[in-house]
DSSP file (Angstrom, degrees, kcal/mol; ACC not computed):
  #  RESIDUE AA STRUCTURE BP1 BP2  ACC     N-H-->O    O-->H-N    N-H-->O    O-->H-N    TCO  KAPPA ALPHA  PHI   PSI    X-CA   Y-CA   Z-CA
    1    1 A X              0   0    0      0, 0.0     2,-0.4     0, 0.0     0, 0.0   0.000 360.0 360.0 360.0 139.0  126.5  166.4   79.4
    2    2 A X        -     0   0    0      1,-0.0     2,-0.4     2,-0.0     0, 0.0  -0.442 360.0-138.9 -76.4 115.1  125.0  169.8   79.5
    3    3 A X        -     0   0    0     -2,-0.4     2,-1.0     1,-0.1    -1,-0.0  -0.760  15.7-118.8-102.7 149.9  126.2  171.6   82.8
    4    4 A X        +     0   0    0     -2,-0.4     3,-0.4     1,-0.2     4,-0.2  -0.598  37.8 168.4-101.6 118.6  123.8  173.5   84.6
    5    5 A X     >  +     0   0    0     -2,-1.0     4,-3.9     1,-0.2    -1,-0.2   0.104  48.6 108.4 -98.4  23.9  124.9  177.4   85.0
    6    6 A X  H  > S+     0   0    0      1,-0.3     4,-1.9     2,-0.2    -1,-0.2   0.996  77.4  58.3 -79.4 -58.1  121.9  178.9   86.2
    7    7 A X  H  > S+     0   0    0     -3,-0.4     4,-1.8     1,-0.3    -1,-0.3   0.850 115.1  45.4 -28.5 -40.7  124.1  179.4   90.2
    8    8 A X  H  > S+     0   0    0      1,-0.2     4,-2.1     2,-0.2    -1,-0.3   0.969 108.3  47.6 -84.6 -37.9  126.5  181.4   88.0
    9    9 A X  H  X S+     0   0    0     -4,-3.9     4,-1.4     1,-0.2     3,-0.3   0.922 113.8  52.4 -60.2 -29.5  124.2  183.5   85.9
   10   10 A X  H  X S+     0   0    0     -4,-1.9     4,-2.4     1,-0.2     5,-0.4   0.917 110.2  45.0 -82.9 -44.5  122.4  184.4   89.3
   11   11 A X  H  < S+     0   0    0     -4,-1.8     4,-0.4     2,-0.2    -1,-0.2   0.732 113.4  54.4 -60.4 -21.2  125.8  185.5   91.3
   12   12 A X  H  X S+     0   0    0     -4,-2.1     4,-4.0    -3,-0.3    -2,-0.2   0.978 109.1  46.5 -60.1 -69.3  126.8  187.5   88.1
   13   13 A X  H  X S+     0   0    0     -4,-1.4     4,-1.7     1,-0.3    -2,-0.2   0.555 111.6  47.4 -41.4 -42.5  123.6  189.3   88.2
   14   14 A X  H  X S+     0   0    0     -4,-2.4     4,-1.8     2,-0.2    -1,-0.3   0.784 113.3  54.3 -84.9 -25.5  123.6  190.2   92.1
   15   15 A X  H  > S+     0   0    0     -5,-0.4     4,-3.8    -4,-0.4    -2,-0.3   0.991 112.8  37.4 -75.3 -51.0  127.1  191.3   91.5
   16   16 A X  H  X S+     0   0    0     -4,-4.0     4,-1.4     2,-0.2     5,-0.4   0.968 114.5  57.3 -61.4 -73.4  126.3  193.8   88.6
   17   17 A X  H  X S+     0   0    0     -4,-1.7     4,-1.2     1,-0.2     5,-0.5   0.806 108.2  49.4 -26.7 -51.5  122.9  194.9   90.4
   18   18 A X  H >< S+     0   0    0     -4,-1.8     3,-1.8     1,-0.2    -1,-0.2   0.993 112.3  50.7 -62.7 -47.9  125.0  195.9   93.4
   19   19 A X  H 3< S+     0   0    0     -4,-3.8    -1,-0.2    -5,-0.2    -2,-0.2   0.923 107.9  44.2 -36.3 -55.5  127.1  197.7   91.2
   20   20 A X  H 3< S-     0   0    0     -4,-1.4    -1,-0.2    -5,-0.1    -2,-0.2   0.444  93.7-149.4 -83.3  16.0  125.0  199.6   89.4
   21   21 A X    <<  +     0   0    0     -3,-1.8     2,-0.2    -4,-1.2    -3,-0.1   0.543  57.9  56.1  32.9  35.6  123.1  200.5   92.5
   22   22 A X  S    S-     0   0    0     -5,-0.5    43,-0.3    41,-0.1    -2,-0.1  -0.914  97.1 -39.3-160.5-171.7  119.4  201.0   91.3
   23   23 A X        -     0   0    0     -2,-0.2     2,-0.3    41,-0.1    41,-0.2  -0.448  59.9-164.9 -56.3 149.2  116.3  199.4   89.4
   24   24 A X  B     -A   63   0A   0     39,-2.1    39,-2.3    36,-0.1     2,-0.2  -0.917  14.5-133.1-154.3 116.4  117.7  197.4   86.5
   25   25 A X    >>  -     0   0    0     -2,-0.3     4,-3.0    37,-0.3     3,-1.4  -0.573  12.5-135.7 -34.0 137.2  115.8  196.2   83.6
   26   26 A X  T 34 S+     0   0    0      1,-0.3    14,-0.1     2,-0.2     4,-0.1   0.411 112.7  60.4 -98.7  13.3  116.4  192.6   82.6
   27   27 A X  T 34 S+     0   0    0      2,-0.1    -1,-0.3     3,-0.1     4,-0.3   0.726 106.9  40.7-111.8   5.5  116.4  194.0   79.5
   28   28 A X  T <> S+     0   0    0     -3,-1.4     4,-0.6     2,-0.1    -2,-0.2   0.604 118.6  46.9 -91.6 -36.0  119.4  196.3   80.3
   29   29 A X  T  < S+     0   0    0     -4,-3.0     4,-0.6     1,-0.1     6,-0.2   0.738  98.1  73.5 -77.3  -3.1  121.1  193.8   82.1
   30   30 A X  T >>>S+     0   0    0      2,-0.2     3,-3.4    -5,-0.2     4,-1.0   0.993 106.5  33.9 -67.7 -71.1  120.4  191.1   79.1
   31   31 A X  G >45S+     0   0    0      1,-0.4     3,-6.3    -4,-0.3     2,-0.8   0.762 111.9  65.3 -50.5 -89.3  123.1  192.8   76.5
   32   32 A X  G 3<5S+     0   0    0     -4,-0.6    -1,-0.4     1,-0.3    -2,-0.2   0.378 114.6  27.5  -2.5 -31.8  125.3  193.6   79.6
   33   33 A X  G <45S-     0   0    0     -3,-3.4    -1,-0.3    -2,-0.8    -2,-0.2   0.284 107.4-114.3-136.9  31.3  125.8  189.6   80.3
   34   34 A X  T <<5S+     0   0    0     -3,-6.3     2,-0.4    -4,-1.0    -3,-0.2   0.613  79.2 113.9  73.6  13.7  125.4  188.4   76.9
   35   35 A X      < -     0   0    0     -5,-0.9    -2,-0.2    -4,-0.3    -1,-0.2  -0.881  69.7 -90.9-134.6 146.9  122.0  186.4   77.8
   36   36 A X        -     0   0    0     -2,-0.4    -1,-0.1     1,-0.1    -3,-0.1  -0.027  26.2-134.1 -19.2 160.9  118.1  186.7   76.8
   37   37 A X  S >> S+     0   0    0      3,-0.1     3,-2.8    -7,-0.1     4,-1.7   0.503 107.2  63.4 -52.5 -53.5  115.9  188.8   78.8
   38   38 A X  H >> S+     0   0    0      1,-0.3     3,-1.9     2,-0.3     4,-1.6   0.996 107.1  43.3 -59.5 -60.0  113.5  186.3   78.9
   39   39 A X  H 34 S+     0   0    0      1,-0.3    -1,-0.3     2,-0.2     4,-0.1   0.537 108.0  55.8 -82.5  22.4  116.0  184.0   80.8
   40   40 A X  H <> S+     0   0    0     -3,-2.8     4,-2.3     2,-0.1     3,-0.4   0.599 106.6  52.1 -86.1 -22.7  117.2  186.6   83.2
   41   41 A X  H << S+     0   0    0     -3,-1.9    -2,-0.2    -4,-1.7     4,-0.2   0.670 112.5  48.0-104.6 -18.6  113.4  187.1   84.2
   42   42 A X  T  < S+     0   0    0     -4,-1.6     4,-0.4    -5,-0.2    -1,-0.3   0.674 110.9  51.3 -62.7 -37.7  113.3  183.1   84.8
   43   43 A X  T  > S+     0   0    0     -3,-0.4     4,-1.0    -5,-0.3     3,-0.3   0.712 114.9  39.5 -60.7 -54.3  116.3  183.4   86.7
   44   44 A X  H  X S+     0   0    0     -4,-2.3     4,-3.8     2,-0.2     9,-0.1   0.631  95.2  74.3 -83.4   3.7  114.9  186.2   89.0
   45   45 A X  H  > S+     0   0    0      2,-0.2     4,-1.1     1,-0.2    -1,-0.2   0.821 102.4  43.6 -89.6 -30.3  111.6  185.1   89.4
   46   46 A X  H  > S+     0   0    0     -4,-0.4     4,-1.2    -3,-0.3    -1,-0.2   0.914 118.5  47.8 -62.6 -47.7  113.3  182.2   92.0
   47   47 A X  H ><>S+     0   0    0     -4,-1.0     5,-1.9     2,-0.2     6,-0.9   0.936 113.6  47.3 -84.3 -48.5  115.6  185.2   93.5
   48   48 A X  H ><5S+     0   0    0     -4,-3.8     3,-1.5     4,-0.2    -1,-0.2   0.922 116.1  42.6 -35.9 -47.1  112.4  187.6   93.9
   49   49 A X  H 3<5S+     0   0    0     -4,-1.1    -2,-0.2     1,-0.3    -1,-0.2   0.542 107.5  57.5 -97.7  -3.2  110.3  184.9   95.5
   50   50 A X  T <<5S-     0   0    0     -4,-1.2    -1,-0.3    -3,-0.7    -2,-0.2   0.306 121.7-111.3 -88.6   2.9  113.5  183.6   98.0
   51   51 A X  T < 5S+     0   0    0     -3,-1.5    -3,-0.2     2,-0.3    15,-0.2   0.897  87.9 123.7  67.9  48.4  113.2  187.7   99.1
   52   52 A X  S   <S+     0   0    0     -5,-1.9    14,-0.8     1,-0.4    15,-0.8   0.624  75.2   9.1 -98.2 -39.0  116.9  188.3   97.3
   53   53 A X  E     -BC  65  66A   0     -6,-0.9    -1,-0.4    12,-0.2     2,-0.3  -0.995  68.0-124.1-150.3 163.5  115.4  190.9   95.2
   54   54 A X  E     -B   64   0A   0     10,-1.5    10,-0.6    11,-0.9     2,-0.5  -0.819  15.1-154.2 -78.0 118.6  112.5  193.2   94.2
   55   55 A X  E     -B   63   0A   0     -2,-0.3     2,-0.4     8,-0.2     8,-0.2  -0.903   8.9-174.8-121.9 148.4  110.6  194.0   91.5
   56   56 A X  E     -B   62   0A   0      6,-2.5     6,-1.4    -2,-0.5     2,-0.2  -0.824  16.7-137.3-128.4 152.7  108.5  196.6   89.9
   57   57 A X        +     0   0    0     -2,-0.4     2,-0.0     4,-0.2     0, 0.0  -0.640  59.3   0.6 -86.6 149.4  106.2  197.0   86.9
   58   58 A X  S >  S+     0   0    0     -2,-0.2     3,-0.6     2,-0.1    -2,-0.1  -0.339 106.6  15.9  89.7-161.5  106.1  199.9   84.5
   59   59 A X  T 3  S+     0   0    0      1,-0.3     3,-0.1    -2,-0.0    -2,-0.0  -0.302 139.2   4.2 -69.2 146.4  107.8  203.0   84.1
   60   60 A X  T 3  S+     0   0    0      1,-0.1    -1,-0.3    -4,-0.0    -4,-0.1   0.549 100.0 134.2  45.4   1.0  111.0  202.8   86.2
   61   61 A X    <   +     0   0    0     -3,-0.6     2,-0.2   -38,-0.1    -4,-0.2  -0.189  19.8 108.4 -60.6-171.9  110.2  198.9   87.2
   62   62 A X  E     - B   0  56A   0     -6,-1.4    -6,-2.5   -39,-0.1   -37,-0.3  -0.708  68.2 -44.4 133.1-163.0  113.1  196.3   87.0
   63   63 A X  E     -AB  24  55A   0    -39,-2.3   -39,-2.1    -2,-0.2    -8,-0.2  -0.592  45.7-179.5 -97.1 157.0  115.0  194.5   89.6
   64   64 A X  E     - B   0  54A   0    -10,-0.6   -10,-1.5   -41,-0.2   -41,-0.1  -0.979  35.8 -94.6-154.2 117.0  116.4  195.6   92.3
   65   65 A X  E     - B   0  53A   0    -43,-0.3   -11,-0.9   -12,-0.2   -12,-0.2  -0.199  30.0-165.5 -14.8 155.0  118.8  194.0   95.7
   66   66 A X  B    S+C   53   0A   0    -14,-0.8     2,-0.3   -13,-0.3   -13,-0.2   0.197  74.2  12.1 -97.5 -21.7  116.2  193.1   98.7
   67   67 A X  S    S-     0   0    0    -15,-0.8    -1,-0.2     5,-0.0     2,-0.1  -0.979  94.7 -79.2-151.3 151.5  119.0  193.0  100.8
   68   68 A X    >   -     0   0    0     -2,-0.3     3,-3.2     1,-0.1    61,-0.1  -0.416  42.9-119.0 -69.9 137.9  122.8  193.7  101.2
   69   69 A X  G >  S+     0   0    0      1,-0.3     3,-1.8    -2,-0.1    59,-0.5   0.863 114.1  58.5 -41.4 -46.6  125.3  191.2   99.6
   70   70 A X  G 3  S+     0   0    0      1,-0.3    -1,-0.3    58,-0.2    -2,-0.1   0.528  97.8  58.6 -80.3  27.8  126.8  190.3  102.9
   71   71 A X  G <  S+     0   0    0     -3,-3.2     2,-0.4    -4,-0.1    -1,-0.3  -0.242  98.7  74.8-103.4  43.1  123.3  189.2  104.2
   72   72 A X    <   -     0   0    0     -3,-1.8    56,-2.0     4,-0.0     2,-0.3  -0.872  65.8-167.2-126.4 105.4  123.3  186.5  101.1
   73   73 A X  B  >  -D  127   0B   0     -2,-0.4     4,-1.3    54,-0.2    54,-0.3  -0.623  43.8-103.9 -79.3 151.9  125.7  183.4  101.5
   74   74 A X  H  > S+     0   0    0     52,-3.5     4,-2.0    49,-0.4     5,-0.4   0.841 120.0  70.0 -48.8 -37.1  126.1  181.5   98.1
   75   75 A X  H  > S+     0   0    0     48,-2.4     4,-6.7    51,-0.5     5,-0.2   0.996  93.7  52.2 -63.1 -48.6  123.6  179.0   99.8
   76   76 A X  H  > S+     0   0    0     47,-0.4     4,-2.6     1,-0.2     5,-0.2   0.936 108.6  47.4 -49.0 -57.0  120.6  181.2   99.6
   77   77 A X  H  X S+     0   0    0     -4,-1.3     4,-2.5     2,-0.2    -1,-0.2   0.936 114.1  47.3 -57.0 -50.2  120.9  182.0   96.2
   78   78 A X  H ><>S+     0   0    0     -4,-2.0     3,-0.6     2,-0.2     5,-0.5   0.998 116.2  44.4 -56.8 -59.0  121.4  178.1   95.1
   79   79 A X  H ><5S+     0   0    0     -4,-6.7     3,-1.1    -5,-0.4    -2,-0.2   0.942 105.2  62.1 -64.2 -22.9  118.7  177.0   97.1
   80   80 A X  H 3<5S+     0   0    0     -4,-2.6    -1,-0.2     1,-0.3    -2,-0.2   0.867 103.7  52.6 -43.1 -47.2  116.7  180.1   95.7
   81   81 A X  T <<5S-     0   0    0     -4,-2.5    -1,-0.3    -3,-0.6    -2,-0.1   0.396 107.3-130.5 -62.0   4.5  117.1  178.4   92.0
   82   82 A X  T < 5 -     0   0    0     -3,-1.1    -3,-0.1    -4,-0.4    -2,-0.1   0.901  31.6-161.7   6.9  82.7  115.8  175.3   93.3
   83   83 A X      < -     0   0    0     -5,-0.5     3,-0.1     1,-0.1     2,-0.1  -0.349  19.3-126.7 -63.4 155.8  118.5  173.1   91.9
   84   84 A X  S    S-     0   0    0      1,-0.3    -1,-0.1    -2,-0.0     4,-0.1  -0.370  70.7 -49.9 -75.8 175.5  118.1  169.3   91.5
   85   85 A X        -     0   0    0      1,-0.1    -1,-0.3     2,-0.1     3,-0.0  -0.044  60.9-112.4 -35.9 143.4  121.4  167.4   93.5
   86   86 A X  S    S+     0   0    0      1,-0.1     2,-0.3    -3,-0.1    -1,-0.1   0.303 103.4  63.2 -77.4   5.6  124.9  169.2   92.3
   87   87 A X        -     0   0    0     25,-0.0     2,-1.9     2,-0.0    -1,-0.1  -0.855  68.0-154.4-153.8 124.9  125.6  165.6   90.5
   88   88 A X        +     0   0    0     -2,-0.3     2,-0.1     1,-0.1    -2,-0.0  -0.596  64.7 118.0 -99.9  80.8  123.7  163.8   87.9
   89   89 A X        +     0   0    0     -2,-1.9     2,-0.2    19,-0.0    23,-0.1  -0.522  37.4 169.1-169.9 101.1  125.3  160.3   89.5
   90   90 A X        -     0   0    0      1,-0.1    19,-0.1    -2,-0.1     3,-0.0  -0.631  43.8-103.9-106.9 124.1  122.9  158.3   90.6
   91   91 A X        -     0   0    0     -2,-0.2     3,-0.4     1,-0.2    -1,-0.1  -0.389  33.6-141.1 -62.2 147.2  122.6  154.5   91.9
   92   92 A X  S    S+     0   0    0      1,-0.3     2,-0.2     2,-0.1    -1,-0.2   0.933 100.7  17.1 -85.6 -37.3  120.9  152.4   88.8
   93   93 A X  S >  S-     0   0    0      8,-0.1     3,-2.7     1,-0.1    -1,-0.3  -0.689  72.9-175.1-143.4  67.7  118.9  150.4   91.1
   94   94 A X  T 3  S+     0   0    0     -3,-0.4    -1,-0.1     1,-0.3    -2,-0.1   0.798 100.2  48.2 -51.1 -20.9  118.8  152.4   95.3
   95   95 A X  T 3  S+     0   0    0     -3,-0.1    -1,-0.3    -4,-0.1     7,-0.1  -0.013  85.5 164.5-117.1  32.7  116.9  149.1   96.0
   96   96 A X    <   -     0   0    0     -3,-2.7     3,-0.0     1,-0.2    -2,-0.0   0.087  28.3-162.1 -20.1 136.8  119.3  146.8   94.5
   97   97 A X  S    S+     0   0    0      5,-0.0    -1,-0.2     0, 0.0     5,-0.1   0.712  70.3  94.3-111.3 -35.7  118.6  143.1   95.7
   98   98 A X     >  -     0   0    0      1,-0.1     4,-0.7     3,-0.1     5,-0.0  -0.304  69.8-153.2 -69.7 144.2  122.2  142.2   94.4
   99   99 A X  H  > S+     0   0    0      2,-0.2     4,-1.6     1,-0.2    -1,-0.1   0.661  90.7  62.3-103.9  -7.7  124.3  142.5   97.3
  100  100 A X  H  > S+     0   0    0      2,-0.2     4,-1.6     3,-0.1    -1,-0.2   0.900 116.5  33.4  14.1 -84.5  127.6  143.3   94.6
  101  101 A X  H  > S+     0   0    0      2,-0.2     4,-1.4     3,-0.2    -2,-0.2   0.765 111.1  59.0 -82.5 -13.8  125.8  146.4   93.6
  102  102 A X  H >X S+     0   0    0     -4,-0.7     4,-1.7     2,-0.2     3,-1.3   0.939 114.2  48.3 -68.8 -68.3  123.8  147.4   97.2
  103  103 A X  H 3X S+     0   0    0     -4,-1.6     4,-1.3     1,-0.3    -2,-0.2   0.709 113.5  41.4 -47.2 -31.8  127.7  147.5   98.2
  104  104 A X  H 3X S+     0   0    0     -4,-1.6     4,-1.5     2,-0.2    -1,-0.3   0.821 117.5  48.8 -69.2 -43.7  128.7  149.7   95.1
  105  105 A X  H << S+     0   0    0     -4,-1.4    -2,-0.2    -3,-1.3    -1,-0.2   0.707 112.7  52.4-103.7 -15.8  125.4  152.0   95.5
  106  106 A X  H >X S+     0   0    0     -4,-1.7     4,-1.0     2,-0.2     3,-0.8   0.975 114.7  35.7 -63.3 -56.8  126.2  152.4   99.2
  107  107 A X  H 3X S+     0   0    0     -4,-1.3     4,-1.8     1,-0.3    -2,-0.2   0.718 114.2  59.5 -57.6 -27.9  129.5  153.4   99.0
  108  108 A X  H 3X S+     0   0    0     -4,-1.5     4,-0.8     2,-0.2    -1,-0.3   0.381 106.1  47.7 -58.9 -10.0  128.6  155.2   96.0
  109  109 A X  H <> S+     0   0    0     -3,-0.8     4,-1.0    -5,-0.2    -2,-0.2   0.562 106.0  56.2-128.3 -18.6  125.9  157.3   98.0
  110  110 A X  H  X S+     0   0    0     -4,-1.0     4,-2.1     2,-0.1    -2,-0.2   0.803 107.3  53.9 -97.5 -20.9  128.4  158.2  101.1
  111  111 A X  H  X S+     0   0    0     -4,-1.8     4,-1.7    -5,-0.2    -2,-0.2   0.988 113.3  40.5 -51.8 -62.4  130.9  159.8   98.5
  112  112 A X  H  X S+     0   0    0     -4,-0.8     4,-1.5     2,-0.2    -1,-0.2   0.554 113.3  52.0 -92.0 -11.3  128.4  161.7   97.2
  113  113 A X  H  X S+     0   0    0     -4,-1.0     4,-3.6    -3,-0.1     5,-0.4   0.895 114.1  49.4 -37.7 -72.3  126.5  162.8  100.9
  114  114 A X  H  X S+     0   0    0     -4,-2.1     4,-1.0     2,-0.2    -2,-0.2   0.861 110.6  44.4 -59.2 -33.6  129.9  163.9  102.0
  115  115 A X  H  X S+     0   0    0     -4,-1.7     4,-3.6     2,-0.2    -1,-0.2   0.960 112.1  55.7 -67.9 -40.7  130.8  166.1   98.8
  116  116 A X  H  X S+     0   0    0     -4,-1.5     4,-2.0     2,-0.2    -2,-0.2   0.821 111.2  45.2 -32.6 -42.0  127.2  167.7   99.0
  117  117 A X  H  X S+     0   0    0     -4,-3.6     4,-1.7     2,-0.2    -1,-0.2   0.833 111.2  48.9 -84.4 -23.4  128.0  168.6  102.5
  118  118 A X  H >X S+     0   0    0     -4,-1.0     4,-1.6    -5,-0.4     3,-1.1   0.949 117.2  46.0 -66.3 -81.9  131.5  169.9  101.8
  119  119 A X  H >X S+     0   0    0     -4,-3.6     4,-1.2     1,-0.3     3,-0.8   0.690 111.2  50.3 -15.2 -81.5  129.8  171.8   99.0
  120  120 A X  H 3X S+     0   0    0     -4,-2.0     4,-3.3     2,-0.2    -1,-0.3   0.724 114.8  45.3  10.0 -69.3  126.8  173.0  101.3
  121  121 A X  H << S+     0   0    0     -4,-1.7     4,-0.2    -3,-1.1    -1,-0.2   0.907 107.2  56.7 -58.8 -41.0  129.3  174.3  103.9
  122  122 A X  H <X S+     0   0    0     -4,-1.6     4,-1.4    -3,-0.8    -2,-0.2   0.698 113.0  41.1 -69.3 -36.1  131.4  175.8  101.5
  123  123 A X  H  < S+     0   0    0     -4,-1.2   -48,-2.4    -5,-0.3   -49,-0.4   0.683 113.1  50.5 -82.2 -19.4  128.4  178.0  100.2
  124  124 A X  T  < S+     0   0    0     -4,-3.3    -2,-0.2   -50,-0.2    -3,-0.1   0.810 108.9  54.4 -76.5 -18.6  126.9  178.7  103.4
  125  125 A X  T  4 S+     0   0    0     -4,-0.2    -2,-0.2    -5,-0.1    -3,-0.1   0.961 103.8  61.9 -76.3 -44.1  130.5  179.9  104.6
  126  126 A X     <  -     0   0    0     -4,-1.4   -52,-3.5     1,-0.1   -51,-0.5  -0.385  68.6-160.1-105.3 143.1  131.0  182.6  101.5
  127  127 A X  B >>  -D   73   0B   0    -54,-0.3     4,-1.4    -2,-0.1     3,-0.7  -0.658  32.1-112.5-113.0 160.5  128.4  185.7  101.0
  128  128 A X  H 3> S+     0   0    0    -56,-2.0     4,-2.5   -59,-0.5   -58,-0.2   0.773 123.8  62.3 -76.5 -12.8  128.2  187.4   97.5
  129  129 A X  H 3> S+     0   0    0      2,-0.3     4,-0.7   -57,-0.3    -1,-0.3   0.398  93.2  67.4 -80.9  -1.1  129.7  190.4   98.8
  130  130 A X  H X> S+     0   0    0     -3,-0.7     4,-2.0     2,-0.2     3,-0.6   0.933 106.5  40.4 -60.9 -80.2  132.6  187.7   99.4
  131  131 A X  H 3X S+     0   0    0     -4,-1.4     4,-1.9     2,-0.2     5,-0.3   0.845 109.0  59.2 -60.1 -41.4  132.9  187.6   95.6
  132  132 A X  H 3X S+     0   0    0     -4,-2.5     4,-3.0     1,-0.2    -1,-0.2   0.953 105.9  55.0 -50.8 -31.9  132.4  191.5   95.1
  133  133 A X  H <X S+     0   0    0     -4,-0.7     4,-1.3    -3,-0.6    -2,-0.2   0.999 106.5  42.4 -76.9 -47.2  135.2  191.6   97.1
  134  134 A X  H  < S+     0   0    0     -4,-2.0    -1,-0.3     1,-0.2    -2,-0.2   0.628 104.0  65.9 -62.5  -4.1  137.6  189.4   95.1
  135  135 A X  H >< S+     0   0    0     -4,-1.9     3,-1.6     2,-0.1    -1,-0.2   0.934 106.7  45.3 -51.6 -60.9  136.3  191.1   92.0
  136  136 A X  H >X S+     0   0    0     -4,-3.0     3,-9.9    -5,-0.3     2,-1.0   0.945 105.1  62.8 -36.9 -86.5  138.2  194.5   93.7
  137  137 A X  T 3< S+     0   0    0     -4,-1.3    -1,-0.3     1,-0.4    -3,-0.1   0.431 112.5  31.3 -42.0 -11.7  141.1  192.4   94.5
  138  138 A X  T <> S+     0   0    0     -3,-1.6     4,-1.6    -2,-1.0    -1,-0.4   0.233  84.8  97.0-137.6  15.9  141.8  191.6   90.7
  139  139 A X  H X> S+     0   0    0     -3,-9.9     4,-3.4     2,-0.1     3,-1.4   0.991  92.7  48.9 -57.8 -33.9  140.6  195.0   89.1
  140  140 A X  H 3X S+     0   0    0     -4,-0.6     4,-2.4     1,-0.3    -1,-0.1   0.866 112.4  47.3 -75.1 -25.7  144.8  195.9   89.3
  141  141 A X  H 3> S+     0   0    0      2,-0.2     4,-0.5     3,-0.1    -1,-0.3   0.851 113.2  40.6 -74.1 -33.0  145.5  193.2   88.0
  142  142 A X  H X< S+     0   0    0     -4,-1.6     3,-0.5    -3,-1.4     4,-0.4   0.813 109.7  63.2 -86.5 -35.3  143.1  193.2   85.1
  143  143 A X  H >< S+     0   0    0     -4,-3.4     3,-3.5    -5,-0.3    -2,-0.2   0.992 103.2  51.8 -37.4 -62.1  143.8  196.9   84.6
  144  144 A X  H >< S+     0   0    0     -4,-2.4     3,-0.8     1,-0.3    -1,-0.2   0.738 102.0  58.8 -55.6 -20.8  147.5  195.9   83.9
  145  145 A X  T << S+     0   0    0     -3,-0.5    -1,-0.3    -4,-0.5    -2,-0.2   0.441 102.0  51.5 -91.8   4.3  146.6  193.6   81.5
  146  146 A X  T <  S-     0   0    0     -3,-3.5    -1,-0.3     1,-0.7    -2,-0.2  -0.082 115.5-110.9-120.9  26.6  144.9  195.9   79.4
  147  147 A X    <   -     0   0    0     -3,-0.8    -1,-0.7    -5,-0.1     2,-0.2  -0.094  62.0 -20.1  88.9 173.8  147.6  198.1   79.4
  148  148 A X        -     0   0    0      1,-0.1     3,-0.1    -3,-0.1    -4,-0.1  -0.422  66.3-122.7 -69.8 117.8  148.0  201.7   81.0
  149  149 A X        -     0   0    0     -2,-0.2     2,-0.2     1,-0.1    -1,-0.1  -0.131  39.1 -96.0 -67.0 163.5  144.7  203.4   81.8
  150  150 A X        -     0   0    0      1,-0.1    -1,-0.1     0, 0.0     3,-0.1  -0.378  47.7 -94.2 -79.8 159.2  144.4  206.8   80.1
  151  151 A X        -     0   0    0     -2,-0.2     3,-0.1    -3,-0.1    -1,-0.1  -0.378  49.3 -94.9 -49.6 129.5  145.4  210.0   82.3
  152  152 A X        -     0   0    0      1,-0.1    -1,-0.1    -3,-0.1     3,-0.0  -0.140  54.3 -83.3 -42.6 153.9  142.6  211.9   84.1
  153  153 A X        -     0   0    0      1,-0.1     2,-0.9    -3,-0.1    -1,-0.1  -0.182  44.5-103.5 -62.7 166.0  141.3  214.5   82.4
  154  154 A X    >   -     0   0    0      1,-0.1     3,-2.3    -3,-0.1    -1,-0.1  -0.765  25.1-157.7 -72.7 101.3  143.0  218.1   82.6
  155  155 A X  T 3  S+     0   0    0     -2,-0.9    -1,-0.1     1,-0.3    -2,-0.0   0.568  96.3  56.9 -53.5  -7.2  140.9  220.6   85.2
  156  156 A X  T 3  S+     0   0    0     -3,-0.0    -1,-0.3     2,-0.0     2,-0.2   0.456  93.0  81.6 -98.1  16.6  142.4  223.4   83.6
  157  157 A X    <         0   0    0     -3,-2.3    -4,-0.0     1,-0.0     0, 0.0  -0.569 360.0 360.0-110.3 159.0  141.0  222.3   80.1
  158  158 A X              0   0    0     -2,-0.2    -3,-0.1     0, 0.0    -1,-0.0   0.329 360.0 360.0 -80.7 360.0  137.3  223.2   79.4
């Protein structure tokens, strides 16, 4: 089963916009996260119209932040995508006459209330500026793993 990644490409995407701190082409950001243009501009057209970001036409257009990451909780952006339910698992029959399976598809249906709200909570507690910050929190790490950055240039060199 195909899982659906659209939540991640859109949290990528506000994390690089804030980085680069200006209008963005989705056809600059396209190379830049390995993905179409066409389906970053499907992807922003939910985040535009939830007021997460901006957009212009034309010369200088692209996307742009609406707002700073820590006014976006992870929820806003998911509902912005307009996801179906976070689990393709589903009662075969909700109006089941057999009382065997009504017992299975009940119990079946408060597991999956209660992770939805664990879920839910868990994205309304955490902002994308949440995740910028734990990006920071492993550049040192990721530095080291690519070995010793080179020396600043010399200011007495020309």
């Amino acid at each position: 089963m195909k899982r659906d990644n659209r939540l991640s490409v859109a949290l990528h995407v506000l994390l690089h916009l804030d980085e680069l701190g200006d209008t963005v082409t989705s056809d600059r950001l396209g190379p830049m996260l390995g993905m179409n243009p066409v389906v970053l501009r499907r992807t922003f057209a939910g985040l535009r119209d939830a007021g997460l970001l901006t957009s212009g036409k034309g010369h200088g257009g692209g996307y742009a932040l609406a707002r700073p990451l820590r006014e976006i909780p992870l929820s806003a952006v998911y509902d912005a995508l307009g996801l179906a339910a976070p689990f393709a698992i589903a009662p075969r029959d909700p109006d089941a006459t057999c009382l065997l399976e009504r017992a299975a598809n009940d119990h079946l249906q408060a597991a999956l209330d209660a992770a939805e709200a664990t879920l839910r909570a868990r994205l309304d507690a955490v902002t994308v500026a949440d995740l910028a910050a734990a990006a920071r929190a492993l550049a040192p790490a990721h530095l080291a793993h690519r070995g010793p950055a080179a020396p600043p240039p010399d200011p007495e060199l020309p």
